[in-house]
PALOZA-873836 format. One record per residue: residue number from 1; x, y, z of N, C-alpha, C, O in turn. Coordinates in steps of 0.1 Angstrom, whole numbers, plus 5000, padded with zeros to 4 digits. Atoms other than C-alpha are relative to their C-alpha. Layout:
<tilos>
 num n.px n.py n.pz ca.px ca.py ca.pz c.px c.py c.pz o.px o.py o.pz
 NUM    X    Y    Z     X     Y     Z    X    Y    Z    X    Y    Z
...
</tilos>
This chain:
<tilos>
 num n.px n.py n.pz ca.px ca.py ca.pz c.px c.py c.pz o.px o.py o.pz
   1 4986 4998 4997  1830  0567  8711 5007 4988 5005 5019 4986 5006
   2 4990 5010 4996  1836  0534  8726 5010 4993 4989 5018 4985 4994
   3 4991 5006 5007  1855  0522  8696 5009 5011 4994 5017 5006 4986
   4 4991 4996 5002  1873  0550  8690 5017 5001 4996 5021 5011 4990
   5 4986 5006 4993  1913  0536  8698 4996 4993 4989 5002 4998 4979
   6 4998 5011 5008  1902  0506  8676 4999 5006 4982 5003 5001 4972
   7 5001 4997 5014  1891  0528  8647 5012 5011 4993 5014 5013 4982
   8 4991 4990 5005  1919  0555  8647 5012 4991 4996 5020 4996 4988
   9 4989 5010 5005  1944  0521  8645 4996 4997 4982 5005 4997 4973
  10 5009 5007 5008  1918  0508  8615 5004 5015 4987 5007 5015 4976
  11 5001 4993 5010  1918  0538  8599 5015 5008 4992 5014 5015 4982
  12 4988 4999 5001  1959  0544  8597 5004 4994 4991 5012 4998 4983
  13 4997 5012 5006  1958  0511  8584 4993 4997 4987 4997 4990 4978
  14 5007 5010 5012  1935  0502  8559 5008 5008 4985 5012 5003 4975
  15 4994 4997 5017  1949  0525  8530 5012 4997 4997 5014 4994 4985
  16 4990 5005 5009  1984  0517  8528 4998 4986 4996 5002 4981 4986
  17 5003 5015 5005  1970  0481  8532 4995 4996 4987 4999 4987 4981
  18 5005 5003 5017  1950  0482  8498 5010 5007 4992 5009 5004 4980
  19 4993 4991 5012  1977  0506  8480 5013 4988 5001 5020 4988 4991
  20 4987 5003 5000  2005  0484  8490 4998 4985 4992 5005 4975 4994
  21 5000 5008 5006  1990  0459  8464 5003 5007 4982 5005 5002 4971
  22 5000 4990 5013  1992  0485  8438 5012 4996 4994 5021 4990 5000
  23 4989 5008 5012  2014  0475  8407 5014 5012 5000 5024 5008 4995
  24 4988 4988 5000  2039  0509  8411 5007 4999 5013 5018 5005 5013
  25 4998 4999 4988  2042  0502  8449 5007 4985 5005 5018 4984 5010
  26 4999 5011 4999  2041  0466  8453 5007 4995 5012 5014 4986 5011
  27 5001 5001 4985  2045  0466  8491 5000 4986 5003 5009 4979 5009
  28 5008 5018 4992  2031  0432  8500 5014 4995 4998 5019 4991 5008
  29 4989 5011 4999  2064  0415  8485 5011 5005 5008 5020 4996 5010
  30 4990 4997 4985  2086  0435  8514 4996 4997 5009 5002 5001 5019
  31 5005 5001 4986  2060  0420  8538 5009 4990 5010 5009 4991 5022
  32 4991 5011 5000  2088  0390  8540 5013 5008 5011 5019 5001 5018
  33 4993 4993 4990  2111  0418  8561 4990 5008 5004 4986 5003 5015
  34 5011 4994 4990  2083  0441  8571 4995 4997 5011 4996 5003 5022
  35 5011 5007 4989  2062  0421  8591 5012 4995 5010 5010 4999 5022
  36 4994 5003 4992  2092  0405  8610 5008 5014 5008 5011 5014 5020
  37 4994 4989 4992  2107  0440  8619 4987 5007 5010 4988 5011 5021
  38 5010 4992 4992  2072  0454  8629 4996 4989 5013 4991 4994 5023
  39 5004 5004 4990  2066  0425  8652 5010 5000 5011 5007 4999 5023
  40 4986 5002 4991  2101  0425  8669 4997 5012 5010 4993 5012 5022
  41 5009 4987 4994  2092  0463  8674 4996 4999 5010 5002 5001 5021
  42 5013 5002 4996  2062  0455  8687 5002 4992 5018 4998 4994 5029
  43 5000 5007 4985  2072  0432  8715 5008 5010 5006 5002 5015 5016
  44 4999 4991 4994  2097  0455  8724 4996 5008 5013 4997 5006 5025
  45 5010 4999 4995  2074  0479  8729 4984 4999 5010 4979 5005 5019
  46 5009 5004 4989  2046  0467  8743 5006 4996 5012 5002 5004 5022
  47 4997 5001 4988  2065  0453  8770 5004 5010 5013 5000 5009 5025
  48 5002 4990 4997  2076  0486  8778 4986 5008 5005 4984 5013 5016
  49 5009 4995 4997  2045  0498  8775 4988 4991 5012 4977 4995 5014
  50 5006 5009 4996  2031  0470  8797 5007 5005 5018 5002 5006 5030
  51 4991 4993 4983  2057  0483  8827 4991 5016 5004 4983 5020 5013
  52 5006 4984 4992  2049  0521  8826 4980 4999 4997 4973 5008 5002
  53 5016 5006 4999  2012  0512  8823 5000 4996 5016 4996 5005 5024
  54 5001 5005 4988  2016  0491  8855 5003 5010 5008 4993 5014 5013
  55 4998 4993 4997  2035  0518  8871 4994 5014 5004 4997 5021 5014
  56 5006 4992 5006  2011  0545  8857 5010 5014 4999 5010 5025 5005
  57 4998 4984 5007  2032  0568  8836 4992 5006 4992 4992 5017 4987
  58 5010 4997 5011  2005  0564  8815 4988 4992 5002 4990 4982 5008
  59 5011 5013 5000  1969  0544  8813 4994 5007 4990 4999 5016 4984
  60 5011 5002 5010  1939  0544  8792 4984 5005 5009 4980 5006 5020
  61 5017 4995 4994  1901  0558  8791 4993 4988 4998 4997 4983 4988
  62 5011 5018 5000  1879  0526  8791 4989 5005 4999 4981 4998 5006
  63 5012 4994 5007  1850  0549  8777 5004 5001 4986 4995 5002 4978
  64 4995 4998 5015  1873  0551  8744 5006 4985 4993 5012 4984 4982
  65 4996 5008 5003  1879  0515  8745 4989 4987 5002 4979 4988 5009
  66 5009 5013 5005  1863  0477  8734 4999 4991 5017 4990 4983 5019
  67 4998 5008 4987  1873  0463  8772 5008 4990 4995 5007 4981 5003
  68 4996 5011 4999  1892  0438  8756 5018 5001 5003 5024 5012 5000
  69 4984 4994 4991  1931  0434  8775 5007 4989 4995 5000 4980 4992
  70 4987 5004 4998  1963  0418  8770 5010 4999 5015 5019 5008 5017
  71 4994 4992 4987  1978  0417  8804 4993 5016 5001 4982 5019 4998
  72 5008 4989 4997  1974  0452  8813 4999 5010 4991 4999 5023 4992
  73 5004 4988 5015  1969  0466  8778 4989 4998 4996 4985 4987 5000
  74 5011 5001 5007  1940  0469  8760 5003 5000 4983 5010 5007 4976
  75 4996 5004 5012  1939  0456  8728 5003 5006 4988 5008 5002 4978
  76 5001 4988 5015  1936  0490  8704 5011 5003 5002 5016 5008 4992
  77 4985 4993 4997  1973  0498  8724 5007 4987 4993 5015 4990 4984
  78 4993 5008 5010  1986  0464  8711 5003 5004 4986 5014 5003 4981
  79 5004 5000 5014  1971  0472  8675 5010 5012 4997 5019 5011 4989
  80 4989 4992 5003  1990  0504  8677 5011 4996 4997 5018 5005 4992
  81 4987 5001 5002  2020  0488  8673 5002 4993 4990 5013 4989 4986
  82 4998 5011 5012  2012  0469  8644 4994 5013 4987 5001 5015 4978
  83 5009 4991 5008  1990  0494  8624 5011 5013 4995 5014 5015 4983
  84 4991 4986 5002  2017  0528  8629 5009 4994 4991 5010 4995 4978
  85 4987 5004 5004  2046  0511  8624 4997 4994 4982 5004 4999 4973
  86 5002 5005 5011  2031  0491  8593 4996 5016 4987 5001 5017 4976
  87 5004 4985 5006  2016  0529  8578 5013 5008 4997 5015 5014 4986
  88 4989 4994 5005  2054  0542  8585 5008 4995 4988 5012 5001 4978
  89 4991 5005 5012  2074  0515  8566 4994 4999 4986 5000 4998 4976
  90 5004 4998 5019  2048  0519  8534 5006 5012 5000 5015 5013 4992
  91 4997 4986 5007  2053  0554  8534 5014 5004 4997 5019 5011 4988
  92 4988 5002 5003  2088  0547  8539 5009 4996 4989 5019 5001 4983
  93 4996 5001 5015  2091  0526  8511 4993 5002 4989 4993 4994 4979
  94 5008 4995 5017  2069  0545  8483 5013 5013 5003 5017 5019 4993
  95 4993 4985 5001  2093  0575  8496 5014 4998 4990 5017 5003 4980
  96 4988 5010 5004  2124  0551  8490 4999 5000 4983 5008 5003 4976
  97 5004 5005 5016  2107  0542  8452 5001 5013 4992 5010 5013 4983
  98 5001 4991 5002  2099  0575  8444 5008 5016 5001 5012 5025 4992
  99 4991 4985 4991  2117  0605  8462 5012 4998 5002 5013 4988 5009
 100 4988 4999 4995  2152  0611  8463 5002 5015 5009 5005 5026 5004
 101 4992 4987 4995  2161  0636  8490 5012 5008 5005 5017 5013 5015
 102 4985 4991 5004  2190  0652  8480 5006 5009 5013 5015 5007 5022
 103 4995 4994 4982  2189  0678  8506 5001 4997 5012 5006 5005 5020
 104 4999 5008 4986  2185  0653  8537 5017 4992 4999 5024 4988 5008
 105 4991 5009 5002  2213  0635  8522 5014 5009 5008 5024 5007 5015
 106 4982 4990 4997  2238  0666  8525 5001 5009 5014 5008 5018 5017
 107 5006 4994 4986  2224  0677  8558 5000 4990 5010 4996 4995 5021
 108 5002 5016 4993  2224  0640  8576 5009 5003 5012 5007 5004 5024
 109 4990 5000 4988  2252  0645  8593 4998 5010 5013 5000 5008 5025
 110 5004 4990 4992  2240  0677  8610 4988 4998 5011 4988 5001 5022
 111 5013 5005 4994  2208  0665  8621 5002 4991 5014 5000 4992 5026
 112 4994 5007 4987  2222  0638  8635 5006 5002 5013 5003 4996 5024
 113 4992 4997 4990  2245  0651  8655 4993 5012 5011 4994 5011 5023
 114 5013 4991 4992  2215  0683  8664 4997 4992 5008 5000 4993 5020
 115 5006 5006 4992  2194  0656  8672 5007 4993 5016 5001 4992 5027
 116 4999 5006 4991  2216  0638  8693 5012 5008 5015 5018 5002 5025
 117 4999 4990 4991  2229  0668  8713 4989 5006 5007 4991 5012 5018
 118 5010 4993 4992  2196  0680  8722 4992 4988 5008 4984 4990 5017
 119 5007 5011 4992  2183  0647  8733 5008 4997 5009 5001 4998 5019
 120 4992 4998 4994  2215  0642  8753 5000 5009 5012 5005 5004 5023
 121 5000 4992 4996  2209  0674  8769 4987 5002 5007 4985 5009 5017
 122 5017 4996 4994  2169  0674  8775 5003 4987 5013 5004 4989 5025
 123 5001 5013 4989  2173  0635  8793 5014 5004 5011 5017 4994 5019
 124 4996 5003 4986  2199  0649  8820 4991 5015 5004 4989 5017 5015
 125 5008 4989 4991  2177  0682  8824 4991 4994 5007 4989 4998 5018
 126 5012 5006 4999  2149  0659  8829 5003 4985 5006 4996 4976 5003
 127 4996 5014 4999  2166  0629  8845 4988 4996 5011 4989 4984 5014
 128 5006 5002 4987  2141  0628  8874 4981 4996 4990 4971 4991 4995
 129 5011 5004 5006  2113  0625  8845 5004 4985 4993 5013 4982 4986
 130 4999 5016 5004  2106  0584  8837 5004 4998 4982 5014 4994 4976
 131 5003 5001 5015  2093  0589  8799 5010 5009 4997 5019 5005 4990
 132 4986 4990 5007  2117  0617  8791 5012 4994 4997 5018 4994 4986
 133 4990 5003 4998  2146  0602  8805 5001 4983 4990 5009 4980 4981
 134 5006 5015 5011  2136  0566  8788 5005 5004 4987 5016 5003 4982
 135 5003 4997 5010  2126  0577  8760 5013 5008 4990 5016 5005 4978
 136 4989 4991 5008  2154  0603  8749 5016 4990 5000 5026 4988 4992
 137 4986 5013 4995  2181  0579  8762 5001 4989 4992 5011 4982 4989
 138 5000 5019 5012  2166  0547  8739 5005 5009 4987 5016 5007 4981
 139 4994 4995 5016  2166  0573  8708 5018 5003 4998 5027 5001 4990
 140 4982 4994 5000  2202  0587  8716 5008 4991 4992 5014 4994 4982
 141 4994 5012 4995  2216  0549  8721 4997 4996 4985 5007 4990 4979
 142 5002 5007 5012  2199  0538  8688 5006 5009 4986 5009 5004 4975
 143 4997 4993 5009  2208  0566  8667 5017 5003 5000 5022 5007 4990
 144 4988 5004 4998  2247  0563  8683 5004 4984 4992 5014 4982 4985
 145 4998 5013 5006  2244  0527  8671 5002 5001 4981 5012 5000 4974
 146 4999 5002 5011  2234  0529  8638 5006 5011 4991 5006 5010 4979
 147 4994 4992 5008  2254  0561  8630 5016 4998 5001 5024 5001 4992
 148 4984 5004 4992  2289  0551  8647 5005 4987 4992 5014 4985 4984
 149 4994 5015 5001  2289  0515  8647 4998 4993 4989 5007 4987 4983
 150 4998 5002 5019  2273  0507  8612 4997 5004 4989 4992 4998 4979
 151 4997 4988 5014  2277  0537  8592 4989 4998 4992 4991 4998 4980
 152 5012 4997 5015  2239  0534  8574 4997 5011 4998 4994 5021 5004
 153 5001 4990 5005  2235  0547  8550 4984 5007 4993 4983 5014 4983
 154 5012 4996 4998  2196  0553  8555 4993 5008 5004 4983 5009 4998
 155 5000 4990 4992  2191  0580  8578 4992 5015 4995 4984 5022 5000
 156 5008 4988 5011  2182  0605  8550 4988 4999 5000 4979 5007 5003
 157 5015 5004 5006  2156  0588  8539 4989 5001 5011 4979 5009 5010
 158 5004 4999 4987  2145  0582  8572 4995 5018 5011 4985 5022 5018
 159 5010 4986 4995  2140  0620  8585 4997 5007 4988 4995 5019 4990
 160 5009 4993 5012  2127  0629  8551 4985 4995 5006 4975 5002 5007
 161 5014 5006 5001  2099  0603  8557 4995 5007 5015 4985 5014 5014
 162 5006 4995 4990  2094  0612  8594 4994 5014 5004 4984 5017 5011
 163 5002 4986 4999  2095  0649  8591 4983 5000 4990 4974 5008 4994
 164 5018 4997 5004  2058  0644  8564 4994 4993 5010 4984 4999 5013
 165 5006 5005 4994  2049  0618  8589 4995 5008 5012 4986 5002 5019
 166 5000 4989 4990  2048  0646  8615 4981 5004 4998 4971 5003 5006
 167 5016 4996 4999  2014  0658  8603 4992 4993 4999 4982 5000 5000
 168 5007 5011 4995  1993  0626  8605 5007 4998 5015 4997 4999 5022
 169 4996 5003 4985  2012  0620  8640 4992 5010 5005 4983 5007 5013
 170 5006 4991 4991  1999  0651  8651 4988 4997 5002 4983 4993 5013
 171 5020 5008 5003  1962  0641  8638 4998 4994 5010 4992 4999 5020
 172 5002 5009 4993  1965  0610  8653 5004 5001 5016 4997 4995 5024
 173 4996 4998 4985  1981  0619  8688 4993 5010 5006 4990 5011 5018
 174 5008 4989 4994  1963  0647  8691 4986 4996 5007 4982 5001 5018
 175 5010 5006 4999  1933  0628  8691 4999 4994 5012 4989 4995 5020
 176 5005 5005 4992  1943  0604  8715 5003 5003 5013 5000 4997 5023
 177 4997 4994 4981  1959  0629  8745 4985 5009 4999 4984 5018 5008
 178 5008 4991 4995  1927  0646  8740 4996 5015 4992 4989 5025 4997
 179 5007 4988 5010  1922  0672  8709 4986 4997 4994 4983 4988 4986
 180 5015 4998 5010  1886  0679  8698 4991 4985 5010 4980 4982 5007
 181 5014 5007 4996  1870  0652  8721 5001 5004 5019 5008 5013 5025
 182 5004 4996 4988  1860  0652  8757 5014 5001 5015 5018 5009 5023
 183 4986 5002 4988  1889  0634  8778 5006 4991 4985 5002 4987 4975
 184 4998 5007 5005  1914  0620  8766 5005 4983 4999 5006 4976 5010
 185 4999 5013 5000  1922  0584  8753 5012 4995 5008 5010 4985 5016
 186 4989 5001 4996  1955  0582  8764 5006 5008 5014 5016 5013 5011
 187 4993 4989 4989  1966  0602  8797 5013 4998 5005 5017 4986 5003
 188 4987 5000 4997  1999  0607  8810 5000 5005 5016 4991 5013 5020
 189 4994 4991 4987  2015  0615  8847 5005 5011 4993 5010 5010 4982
 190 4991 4989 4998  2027  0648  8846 5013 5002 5009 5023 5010 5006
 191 4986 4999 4990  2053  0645  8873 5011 4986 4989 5023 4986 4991
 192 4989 5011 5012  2069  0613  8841 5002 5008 4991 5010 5003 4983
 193 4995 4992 5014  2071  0643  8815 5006 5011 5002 5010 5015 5012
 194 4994 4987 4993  2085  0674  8808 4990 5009 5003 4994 5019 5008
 195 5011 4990 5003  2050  0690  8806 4999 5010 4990 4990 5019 4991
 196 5001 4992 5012  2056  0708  8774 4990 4993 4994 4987 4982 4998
 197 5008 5007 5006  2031  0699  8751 4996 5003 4988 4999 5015 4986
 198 5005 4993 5015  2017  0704  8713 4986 4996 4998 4982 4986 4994
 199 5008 5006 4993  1985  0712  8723 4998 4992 5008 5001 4995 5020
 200 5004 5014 4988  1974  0678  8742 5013 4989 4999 5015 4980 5007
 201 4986 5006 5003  2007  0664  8729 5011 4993 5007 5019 4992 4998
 202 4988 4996 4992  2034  0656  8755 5014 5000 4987 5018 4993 4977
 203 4989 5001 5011  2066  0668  8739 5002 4986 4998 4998 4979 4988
 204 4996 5014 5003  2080  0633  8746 4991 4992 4986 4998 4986 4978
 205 5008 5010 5012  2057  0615  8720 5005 5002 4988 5005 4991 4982
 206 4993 4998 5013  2076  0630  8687 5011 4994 5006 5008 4983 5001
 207 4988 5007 5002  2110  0615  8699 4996 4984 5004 5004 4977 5000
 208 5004 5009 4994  2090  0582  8717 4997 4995 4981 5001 4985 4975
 209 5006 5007 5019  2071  0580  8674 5010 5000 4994 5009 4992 4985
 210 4985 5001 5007  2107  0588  8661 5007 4983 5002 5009 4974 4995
 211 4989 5015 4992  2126  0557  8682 4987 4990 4995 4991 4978 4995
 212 5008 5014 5003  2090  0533  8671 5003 5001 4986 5003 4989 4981
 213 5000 4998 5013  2096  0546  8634 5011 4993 4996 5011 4983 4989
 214 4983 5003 5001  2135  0543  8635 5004 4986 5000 5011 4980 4992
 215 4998 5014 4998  2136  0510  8650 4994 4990 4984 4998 4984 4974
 216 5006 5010 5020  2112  0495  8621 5010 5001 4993 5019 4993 4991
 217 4991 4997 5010  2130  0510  8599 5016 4997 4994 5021 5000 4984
 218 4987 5003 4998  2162  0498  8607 5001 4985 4997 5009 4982 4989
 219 4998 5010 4997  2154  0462  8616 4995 4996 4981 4998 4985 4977
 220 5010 5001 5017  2131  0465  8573 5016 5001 4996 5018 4993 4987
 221 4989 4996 5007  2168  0477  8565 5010 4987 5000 5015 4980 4991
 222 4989 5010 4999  2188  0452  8580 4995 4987 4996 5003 4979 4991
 223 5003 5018 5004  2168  0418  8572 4997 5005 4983 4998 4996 4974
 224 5002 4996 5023  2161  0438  8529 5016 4993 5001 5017 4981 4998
 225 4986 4998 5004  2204  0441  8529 5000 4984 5004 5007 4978 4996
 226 4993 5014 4994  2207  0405  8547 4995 4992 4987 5005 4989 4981
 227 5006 5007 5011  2185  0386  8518 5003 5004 4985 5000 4997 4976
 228 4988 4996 5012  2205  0408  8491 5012 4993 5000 5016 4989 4989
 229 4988 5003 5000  2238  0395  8504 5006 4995 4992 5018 4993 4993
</tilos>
């Protein structure tokens, strides 16, 4: 079990990585915006996660991990941020190639505005929680941004892809607050959440994997459309 963390990143990763050579898919030549959005991400991120770590809204099992650290991360929580993110934007863009979702399209606006009424509403019930209030408050702020201020027109696409990505998230998160193995990889404060949970879940983590998905997704959008201009 000690490599567990490094193989649930490993194993996210390796299939879109050989398919995204595939001649119908042809992945690899968006690595040129890809890879600069997933690292931007990534630092982000991590830094964040490098605070509430220190903090402890959250730490790690070091029975589920290689021992090797980053400041006070361990290297399989780095890899997370390169591995997910890289798994969303393929699936993102084979959806993009493939799938038109018509009905997300004529539904967008609703969503949006759901979504960003109920995140609004959970982050002041919950203002006294860190990751809730964080967390619901970055997605709000980001999903105000890119629907207000520059009208993209991506958004569809975007909770089409997240809503399949829902059932690998679960897999994978499930796994690491602690479904089907002993303790879990990942633990959380309870006094930083809301304590709802799906199973081992903390609610927070679907709008926390939404705002890491979104962001890619956005920044793959904006540097594709900049090299079209």
């Amino acid at each position: 079990m000690k490599f567990l963390y490094l193989f649930i990143n490993f194993g996210a990763f390796i299939v879109p990585l050989i398919f995204s050579f595939h001649p119908k898919i042809q992945f690899y030549k968006r690595w040129k915006f890809a890879l600069p959005a997933i690292f931007i991400t990534a630092l982000i991120f991590i830094l964040w996660d490098i605070y509430f770590t220190q903090i402890k809204v959250w730490g790690f099992n070091p029975d589920y991990l290689t021992g090797i650290y980053f400041f006070n991360l361990p290297l399989e929580e780095v890899l997370f941020f390169i591995c997910i993110p890289y798994s969303c934007l393929f699936t993102y863009h084979c959806f993009t190639l493939f799938i038109n979702p018509v009905i997300f399209k004529t539904i967008e606006n609703k969503i949006t505005f759901s979504l960003l009424i109920f995140l609004s509403v959970f982050a002041i019930l919950f203002y006294d929680r860190l990751y809730t209030t964080v967390t619901f408050i970055s997605l709000t702020s980001l999903l105000v941004v890119l629907f207000f201020v520059f009208k993209v027109n991506f958004l569809h696409r975007f909770y089409f892809t997240f809503l399949i990505l829902l059932i690998p998230f679960l897999i994978v998160n499930g796994i690491l607050t602690g479904t089907g193995i002993e303790q879990p990889v990942v633990w959380y404060n309870n006094f930083e959440i809301t304590r709802f949970r799906i199973l081992t879940i903390p609610f927070e983590d679907v709008f926390y994997g939404m705002l890491l998905q979104l962001l890619n997704v956005s920044l793959f959008e904006l540097f594709s459309r900049k090299a079209h201009a």
